[in-house]
PDB file with one MODEL, atoms N, CA, C and O in Angstrom:
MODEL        1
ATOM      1  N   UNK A   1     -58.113  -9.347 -15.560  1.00  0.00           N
ATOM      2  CA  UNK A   1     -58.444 -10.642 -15.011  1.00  0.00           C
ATOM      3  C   UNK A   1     -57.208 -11.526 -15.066  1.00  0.00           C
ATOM      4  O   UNK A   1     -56.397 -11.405 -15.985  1.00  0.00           O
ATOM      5  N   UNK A   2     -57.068 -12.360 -14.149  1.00  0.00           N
ATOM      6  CA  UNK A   2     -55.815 -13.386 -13.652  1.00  0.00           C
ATOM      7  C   UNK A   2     -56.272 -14.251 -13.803  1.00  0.00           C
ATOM      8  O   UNK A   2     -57.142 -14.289 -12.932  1.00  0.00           O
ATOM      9  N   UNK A   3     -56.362 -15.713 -14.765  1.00  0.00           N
ATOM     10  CA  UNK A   3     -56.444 -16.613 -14.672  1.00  0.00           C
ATOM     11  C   UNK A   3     -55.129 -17.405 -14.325  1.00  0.00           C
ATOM     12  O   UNK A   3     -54.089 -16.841 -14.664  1.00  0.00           O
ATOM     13  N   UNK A   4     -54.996 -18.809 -13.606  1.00  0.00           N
ATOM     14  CA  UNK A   4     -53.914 -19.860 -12.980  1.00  0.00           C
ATOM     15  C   UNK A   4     -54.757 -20.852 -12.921  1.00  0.00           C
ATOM     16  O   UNK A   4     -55.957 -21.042 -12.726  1.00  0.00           O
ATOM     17  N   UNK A   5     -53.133 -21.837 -13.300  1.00  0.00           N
ATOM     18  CA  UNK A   5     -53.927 -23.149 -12.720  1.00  0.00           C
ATOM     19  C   UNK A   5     -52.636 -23.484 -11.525  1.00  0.00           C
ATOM     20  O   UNK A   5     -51.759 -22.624 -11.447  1.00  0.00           O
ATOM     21  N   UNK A   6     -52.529 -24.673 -10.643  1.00  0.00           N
ATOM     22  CA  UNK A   6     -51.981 -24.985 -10.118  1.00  0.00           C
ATOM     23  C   UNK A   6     -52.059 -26.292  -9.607  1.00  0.00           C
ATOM     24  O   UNK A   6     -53.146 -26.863  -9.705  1.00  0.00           O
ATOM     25  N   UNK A   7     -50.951 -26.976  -8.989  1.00  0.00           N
ATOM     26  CA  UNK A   7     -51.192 -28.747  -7.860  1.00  0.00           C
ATOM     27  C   UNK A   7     -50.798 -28.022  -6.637  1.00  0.00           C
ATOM     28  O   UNK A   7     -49.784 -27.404  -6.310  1.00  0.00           O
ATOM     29  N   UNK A   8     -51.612 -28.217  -6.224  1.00  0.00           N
ATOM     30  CA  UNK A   8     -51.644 -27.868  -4.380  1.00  0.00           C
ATOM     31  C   UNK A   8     -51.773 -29.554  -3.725  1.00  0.00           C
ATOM     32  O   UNK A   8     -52.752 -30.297  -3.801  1.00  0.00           O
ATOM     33  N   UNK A   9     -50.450 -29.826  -3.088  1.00  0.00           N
ATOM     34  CA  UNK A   9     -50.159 -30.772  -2.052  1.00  0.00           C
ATOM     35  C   UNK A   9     -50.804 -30.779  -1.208  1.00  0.00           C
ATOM     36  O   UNK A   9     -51.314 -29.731  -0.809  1.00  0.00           O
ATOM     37  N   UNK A  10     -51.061 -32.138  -0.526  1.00  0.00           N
ATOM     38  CA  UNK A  10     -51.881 -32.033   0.463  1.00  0.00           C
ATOM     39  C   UNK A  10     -50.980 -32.972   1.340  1.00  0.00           C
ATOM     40  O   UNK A  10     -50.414 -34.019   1.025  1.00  0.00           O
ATOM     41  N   UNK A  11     -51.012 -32.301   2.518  1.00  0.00           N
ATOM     42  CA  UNK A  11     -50.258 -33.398   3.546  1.00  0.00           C
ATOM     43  C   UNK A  11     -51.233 -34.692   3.447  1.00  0.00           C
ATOM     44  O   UNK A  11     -52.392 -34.752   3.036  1.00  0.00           O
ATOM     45  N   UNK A  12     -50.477 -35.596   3.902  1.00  0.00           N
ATOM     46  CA  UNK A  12     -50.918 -36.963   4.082  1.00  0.00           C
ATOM     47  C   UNK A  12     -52.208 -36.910   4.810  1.00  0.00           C
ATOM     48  O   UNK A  12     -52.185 -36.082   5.720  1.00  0.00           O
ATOM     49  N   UNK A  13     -53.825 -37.835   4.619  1.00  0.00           N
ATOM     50  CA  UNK A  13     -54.505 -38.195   5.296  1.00  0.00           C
ATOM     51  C   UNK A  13     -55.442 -36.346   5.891  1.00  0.00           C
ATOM     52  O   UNK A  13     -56.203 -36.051   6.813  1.00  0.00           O
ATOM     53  N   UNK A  14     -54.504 -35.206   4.204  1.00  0.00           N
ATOM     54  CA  UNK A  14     -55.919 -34.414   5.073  1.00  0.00           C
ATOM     55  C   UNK A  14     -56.507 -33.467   3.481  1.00  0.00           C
ATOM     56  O   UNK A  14     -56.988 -32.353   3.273  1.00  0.00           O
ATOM     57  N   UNK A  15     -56.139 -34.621   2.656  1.00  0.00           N
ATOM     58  CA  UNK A  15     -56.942 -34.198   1.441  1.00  0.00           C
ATOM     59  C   UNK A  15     -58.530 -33.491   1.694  1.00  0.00           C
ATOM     60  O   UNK A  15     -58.904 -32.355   1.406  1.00  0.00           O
ATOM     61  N   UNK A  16     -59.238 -34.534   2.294  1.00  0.00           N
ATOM     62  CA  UNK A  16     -60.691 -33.811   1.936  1.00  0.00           C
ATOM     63  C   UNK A  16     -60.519 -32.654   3.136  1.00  0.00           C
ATOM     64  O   UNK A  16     -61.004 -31.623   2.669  1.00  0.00           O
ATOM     65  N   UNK A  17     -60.116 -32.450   4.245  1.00  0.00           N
ATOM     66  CA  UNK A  17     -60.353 -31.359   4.693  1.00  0.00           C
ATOM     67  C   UNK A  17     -59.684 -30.062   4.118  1.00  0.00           C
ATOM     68  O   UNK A  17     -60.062 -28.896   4.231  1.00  0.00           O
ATOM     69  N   UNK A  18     -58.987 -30.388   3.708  1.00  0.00           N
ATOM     70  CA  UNK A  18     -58.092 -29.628   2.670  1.00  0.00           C
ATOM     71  C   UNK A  18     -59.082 -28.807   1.075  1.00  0.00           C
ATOM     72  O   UNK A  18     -59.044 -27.692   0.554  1.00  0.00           O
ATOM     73  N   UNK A  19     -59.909 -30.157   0.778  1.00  0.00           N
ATOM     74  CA  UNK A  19     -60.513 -30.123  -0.267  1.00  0.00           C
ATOM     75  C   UNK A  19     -61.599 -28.642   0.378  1.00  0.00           C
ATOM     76  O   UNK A  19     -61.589 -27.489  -0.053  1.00  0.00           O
ATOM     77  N   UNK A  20     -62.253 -29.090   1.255  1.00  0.00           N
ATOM     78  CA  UNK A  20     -63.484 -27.906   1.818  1.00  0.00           C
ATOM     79  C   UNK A  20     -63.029 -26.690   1.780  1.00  0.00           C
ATOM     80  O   UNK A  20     -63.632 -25.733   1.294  1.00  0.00           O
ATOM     81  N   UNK A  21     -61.401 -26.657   2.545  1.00  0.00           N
ATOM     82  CA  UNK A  21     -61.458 -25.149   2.908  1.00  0.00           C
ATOM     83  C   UNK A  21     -60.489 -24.435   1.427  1.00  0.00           C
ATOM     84  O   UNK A  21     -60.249 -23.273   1.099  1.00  0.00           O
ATOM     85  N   UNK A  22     -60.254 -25.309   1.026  1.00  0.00           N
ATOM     86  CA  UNK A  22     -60.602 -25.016  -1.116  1.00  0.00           C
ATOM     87  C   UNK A  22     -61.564 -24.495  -1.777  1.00  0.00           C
ATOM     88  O   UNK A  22     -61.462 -23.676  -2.690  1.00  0.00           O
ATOM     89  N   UNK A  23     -62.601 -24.992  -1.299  1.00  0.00           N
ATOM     90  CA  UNK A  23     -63.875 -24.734  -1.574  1.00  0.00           C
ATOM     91  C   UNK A  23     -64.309 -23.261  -1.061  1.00  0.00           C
ATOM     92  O   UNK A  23     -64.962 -22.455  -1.722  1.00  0.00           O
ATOM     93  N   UNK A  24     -63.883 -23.100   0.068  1.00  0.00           N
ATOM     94  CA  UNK A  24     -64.078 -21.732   0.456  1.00  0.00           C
ATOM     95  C   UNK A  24     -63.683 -20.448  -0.384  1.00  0.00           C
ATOM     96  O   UNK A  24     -64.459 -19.515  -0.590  1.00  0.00           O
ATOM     97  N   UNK A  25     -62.560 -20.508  -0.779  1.00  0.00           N
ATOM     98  CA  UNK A  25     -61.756 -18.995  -1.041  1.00  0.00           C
ATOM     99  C   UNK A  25     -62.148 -19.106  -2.562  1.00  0.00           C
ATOM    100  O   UNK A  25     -61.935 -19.968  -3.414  1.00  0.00           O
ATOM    101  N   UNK A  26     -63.006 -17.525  -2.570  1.00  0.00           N
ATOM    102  CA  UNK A  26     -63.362 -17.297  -3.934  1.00  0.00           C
ATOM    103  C   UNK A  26     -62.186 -17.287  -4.928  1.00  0.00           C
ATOM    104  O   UNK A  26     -61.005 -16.965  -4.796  1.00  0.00           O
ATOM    105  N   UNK A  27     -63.062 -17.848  -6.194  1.00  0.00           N
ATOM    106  CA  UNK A  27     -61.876 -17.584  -7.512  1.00  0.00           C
ATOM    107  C   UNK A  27     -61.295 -19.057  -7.752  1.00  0.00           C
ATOM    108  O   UNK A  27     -60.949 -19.507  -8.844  1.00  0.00           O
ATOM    109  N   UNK A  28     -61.263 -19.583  -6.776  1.00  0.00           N
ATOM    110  CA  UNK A  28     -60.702 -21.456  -6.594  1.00  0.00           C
ATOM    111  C   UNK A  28     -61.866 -22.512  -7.102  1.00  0.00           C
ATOM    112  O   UNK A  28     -63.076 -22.524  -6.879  1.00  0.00           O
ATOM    113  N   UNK A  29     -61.028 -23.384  -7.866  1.00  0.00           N
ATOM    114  CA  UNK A  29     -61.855 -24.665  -8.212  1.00  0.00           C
ATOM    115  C   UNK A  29     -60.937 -25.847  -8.091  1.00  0.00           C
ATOM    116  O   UNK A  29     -59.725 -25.764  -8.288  1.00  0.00           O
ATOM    117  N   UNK A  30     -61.455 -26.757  -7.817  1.00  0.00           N
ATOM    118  CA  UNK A  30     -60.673 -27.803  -8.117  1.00  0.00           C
ATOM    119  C   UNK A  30     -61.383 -28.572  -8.938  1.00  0.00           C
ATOM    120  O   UNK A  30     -62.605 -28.700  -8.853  1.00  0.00           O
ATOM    121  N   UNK A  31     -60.359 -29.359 -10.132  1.00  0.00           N
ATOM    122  CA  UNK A  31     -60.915 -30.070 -11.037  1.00  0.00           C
ATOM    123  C   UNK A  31     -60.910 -31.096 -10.893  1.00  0.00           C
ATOM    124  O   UNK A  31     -61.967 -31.722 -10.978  1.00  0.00           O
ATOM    125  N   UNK A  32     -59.378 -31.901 -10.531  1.00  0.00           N
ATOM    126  CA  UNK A  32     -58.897 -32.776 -10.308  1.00  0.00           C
ATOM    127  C   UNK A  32     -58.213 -33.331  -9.201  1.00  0.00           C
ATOM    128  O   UNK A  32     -57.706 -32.445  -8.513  1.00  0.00           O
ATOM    129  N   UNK A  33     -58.007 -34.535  -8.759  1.00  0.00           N
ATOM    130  CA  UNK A  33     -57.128 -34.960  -7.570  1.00  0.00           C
ATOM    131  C   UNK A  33     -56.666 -36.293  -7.794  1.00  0.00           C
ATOM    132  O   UNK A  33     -57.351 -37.112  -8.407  1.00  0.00           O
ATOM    133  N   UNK A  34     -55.042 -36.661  -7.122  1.00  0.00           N
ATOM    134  CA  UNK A  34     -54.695 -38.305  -7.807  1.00  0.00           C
ATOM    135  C   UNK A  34     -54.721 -38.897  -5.961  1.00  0.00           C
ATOM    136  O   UNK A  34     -54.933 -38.295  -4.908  1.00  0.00           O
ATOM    137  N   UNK A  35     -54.442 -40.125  -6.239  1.00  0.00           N
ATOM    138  CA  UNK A  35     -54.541 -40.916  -4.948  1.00  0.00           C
ATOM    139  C   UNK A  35     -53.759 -40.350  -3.560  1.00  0.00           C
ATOM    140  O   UNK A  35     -54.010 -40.621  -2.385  1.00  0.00           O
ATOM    141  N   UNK A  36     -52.478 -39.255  -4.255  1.00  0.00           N
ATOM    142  CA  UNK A  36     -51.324 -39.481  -3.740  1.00  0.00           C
ATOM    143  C   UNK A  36     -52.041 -37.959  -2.683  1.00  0.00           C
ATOM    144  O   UNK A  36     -51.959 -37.986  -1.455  1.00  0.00           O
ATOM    145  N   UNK A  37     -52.474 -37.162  -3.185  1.00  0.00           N
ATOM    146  CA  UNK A  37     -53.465 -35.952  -2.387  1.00  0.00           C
ATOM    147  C   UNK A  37     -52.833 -34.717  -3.138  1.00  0.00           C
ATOM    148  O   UNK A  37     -52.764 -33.667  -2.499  1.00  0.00           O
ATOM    149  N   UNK A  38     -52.402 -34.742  -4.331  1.00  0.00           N
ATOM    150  CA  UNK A  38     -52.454 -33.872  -5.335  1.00  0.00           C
ATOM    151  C   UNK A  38     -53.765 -33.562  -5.825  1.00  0.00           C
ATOM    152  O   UNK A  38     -54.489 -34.459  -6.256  1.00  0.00           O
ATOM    153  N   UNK A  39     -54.233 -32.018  -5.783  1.00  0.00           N
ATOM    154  CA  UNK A  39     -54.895 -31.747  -6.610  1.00  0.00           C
ATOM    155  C   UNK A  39     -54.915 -30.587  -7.503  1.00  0.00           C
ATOM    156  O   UNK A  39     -54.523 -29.547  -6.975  1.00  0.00           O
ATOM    157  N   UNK A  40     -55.261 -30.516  -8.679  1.00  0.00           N
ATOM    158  CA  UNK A  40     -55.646 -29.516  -9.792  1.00  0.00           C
ATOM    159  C   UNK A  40     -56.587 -28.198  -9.707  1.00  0.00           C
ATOM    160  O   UNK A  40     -57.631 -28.120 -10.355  1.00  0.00           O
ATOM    161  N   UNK A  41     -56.124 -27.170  -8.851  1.00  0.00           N
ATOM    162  CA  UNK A  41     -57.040 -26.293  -8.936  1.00  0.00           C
ATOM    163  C   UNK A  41     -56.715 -25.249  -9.727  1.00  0.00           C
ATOM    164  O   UNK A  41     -55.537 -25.038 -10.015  1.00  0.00           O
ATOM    165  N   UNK A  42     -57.960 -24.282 -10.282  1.00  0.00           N
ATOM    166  CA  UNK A  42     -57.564 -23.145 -11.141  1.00  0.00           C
ATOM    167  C   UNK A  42     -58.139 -22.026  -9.915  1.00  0.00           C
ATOM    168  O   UNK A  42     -58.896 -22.124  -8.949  1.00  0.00           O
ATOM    169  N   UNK A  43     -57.410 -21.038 -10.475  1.00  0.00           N
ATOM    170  CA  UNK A  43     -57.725 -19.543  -9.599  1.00  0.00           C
ATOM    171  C   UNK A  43     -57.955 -18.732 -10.308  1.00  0.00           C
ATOM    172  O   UNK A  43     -57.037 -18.376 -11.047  1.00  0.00           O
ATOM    173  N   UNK A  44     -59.129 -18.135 -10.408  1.00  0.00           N
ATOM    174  CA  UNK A  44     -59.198 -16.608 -11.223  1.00  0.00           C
ATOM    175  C   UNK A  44     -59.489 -15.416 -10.563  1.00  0.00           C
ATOM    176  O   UNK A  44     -60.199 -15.537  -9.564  1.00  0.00           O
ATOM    177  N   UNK A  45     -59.051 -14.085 -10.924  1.00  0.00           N
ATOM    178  CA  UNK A  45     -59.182 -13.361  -9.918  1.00  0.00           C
ATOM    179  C   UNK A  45     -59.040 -11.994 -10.702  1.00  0.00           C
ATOM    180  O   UNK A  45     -58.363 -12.011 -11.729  1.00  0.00           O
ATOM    181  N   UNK A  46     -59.429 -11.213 -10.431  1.00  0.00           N
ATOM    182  CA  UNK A  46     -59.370  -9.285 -10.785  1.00  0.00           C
ATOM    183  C   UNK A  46     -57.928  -8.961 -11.132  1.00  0.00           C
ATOM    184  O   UNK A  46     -57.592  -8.466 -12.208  1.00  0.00           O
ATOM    185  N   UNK A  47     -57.259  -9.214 -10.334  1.00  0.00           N
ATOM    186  CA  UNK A  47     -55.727  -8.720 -11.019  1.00  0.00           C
ATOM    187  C   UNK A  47     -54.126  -9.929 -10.517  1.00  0.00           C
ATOM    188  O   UNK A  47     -53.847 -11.095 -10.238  1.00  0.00           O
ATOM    189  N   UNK A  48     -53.826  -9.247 -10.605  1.00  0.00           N
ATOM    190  CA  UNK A  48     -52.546  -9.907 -10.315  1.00  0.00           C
ATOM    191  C   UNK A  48     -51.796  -9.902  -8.813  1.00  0.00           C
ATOM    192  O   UNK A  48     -51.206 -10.815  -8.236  1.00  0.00           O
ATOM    193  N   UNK A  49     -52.034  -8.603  -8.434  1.00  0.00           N
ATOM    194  CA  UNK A  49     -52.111  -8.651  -6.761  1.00  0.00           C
ATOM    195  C   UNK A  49     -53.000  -9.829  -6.293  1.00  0.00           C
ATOM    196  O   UNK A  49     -52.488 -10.722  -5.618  1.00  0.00           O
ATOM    197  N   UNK A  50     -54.489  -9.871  -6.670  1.00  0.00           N
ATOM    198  CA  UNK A  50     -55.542 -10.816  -5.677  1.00  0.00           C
ATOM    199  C   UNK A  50     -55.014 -12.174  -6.004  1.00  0.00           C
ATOM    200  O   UNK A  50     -55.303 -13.069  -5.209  1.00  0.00           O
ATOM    201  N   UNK A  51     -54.115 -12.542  -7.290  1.00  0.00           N
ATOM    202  CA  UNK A  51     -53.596 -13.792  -7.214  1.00  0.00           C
ATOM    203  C   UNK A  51     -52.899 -14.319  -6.503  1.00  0.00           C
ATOM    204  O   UNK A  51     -53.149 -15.394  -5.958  1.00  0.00           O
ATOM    205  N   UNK A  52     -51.643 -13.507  -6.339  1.00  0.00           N
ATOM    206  CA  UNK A  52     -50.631 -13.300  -5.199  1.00  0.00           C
ATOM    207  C   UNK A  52     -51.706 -13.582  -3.610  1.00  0.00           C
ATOM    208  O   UNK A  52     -51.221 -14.222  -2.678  1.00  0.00           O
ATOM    209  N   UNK A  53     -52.434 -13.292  -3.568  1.00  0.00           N
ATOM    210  CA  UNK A  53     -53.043 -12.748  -2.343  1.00  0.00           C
ATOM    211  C   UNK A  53     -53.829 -14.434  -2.015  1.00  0.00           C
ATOM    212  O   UNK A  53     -54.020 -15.021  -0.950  1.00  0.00           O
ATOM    213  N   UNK A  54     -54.172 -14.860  -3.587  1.00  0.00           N
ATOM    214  CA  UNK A  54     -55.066 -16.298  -3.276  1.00  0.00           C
ATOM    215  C   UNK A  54     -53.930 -17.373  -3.411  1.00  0.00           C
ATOM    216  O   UNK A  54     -54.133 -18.504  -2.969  1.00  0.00           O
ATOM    217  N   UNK A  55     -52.724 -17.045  -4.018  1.00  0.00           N
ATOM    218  CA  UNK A  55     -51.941 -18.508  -3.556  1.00  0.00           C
ATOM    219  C   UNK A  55     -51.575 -18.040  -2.442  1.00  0.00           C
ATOM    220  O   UNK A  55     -52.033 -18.950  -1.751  1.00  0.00           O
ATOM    221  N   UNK A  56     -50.956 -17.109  -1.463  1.00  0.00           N
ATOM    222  CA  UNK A  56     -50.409 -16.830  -0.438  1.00  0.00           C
ATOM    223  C   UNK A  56     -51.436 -17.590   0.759  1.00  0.00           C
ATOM    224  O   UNK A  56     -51.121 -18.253   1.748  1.00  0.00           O
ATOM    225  N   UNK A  57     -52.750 -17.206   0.239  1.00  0.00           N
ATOM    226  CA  UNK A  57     -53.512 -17.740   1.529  1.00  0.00           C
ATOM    227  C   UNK A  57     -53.844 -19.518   1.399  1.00  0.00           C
ATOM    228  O   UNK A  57     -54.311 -20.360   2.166  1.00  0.00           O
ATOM    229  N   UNK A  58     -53.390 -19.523   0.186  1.00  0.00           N
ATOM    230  CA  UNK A  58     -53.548 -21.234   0.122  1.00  0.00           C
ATOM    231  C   UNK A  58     -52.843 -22.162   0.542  1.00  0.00           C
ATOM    232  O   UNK A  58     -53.053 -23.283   1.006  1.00  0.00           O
ATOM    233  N   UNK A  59     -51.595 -21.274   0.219  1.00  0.00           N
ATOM    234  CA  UNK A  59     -50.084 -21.749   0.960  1.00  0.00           C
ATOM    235  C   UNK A  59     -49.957 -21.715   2.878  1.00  0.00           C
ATOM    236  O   UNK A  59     -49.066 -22.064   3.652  1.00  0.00           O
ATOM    237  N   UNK A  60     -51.187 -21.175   3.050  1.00  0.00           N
ATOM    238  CA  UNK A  60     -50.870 -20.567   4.400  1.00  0.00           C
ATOM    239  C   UNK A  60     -52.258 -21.744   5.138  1.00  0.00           C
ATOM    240  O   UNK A  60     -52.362 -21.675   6.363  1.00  0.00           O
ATOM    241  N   UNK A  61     -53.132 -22.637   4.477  1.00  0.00           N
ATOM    242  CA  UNK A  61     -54.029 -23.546   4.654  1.00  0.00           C
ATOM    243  C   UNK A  61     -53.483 -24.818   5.588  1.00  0.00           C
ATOM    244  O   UNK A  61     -52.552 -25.604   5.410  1.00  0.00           O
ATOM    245  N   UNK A  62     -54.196 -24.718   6.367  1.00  0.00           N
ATOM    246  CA  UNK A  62     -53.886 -26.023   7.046  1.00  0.00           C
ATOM    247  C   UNK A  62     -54.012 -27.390   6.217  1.00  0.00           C
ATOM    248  O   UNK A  62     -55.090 -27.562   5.650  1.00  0.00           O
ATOM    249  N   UNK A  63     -53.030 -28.381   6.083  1.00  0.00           N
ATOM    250  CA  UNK A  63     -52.922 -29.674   5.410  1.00  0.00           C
ATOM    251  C   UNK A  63     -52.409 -29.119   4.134  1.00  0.00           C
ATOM    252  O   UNK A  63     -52.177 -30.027   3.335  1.00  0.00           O
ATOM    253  N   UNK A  64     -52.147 -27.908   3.662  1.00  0.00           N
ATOM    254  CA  UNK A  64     -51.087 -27.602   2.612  1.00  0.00           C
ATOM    255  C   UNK A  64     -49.678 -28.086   3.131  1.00  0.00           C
ATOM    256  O   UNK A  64     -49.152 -27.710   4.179  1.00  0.00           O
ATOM    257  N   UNK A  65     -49.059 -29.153   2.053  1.00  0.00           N
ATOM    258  CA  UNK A  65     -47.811 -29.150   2.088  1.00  0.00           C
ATOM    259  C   UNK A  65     -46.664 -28.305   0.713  1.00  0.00           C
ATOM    260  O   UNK A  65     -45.474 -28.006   0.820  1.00  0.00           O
ATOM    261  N   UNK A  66     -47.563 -28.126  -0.442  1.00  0.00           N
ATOM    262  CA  UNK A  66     -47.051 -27.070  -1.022  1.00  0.00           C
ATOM    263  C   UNK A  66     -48.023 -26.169  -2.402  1.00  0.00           C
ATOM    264  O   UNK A  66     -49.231 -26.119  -2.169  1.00  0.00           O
ATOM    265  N   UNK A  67     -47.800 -25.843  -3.055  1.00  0.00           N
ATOM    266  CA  UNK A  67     -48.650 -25.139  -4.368  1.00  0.00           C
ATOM    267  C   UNK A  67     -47.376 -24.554  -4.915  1.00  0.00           C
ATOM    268  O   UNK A  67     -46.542 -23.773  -4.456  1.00  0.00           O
ATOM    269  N   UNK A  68     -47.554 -25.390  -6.389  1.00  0.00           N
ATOM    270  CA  UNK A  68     -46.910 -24.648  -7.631  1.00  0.00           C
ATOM    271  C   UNK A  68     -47.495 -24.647  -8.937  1.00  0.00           C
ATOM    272  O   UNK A  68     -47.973 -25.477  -9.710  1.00  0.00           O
ATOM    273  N   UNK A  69     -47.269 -23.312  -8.900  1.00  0.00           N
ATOM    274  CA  UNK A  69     -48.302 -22.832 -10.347  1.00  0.00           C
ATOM    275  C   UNK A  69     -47.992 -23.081 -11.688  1.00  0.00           C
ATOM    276  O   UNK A  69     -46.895 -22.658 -12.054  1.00  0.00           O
ATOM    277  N   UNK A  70     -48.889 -23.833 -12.757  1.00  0.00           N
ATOM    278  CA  UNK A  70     -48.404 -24.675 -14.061  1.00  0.00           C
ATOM    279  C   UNK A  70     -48.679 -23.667 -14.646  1.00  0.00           C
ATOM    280  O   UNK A  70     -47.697 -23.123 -15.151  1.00  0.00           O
ATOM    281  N   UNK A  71     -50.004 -22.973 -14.860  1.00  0.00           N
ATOM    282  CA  UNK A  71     -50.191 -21.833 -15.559  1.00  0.00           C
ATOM    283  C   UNK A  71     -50.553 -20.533 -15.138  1.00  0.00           C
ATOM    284  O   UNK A  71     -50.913 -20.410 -13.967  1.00  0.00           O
ATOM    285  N   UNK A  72     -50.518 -19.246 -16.089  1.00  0.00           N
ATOM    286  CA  UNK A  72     -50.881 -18.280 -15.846  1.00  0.00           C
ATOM    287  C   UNK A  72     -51.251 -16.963 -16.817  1.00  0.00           C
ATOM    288  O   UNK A  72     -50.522 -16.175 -17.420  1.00  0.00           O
ATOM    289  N   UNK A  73     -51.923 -17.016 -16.764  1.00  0.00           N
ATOM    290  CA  UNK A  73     -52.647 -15.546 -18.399  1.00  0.00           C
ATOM    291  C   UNK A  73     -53.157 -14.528 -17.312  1.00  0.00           C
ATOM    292  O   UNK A  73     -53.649 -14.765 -16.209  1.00  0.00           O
ATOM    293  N   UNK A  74     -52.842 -13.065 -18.071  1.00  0.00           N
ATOM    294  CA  UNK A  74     -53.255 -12.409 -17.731  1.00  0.00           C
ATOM    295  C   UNK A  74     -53.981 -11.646 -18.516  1.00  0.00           C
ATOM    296  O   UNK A  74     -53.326 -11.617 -19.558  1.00  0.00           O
ATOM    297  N   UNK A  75     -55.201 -10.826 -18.711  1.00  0.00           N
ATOM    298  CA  UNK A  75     -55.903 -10.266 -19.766  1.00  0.00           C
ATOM    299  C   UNK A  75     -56.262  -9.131 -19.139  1.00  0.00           C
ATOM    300  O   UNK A  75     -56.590  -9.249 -17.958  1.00  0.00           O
ATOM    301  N   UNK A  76     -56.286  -7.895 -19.703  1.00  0.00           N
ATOM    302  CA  UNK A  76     -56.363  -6.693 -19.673  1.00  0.00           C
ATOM    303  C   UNK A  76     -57.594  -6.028 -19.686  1.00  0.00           C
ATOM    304  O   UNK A  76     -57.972  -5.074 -19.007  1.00  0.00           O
ATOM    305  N   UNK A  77     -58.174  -6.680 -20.572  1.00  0.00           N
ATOM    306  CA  UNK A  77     -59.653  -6.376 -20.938  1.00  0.00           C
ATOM    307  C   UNK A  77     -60.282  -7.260 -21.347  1.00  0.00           C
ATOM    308  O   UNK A  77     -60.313  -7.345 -22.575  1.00  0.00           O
ATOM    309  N   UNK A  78     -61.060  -8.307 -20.543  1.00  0.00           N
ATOM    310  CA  UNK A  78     -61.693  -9.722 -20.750  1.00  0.00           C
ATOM    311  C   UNK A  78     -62.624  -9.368 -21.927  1.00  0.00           C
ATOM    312  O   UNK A  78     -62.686 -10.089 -22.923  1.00  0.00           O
ATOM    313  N   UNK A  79     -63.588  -7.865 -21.740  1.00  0.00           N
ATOM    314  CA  UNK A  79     -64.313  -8.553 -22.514  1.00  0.00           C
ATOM    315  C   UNK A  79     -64.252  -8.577 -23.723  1.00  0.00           C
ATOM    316  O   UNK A  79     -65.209  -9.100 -24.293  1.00  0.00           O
ATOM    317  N   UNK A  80     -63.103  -8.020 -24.580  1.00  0.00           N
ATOM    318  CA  UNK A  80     -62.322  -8.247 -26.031  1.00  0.00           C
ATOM    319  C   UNK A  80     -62.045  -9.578 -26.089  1.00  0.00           C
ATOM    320  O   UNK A  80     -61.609  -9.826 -27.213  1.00  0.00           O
ATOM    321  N   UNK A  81     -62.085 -10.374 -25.531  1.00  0.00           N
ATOM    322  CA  UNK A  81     -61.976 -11.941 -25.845  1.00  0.00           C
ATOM    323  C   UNK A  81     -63.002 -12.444 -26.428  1.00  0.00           C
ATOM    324  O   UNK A  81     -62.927 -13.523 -27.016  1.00  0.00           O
ATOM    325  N   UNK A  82     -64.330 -11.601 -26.339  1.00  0.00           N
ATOM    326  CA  UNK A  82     -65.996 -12.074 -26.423  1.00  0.00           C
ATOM    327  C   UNK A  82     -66.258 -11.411 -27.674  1.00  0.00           C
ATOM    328  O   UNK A  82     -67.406 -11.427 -28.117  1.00  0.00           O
ATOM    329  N   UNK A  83     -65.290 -10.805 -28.322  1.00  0.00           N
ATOM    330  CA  UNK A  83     -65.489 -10.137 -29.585  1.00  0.00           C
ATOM    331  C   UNK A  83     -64.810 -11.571 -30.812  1.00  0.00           C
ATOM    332  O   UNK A  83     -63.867 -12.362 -30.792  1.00  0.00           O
ATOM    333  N   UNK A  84     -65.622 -11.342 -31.477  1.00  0.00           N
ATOM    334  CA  UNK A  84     -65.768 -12.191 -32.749  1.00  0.00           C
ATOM    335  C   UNK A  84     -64.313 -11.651 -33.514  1.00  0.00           C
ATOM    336  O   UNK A  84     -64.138 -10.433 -33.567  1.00  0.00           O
ATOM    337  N   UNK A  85     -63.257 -12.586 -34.115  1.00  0.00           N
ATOM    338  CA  UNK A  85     -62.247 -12.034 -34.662  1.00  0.00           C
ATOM    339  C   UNK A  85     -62.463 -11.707 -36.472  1.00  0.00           C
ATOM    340  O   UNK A  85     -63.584 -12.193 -36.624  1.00  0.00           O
ATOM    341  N   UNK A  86     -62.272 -11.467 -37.107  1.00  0.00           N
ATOM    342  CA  UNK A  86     -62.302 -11.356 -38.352  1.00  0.00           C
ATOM    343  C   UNK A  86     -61.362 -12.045 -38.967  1.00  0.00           C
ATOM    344  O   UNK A  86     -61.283 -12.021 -40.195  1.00  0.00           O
TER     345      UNK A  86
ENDMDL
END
């Protein structure tokens, strides 16, 4: 599993349409957004290819002016995270 977070730019005046077709592509959330049409989305996804594959197509969104990624974990076997540590 691929977890990311990222600020995906939004050209001027096309935030919310921007925001919807965000909404579309599995694995995407947005948390946050500032006045300026920055917003905070995270991406999670099966591997590390489908990440590649979900910023590429985000980057490729109409009213994207850019996406750069703040974070990124990758985990091997999620469900060892759900195990109790000693």
């Amino acid at each position: 599993m691929n977890i990311s977070s990222a600020i995906v730019y939004a050209k001027p005046g096309q935030e919310q349409a921007l925001r919807a077709h965000l909404a579309q592509v599995q694995g995407v959330e947005i948390h946050a957004s500032t006045d300026d049409g920055k917003l905070i989305v995270t991406i999670e996804s099966e591997n590390d290819r489908s990440a590649v594959d979900a910023y590429e197509a985000i980057e490729r969104m109409n009213g994207v002016l850019s996406i750069a990624m703040i974070f990124q974990q990758t985990e091997s076997n999620p469900d060892q995270e759900l195990m109790k540590c000693k």
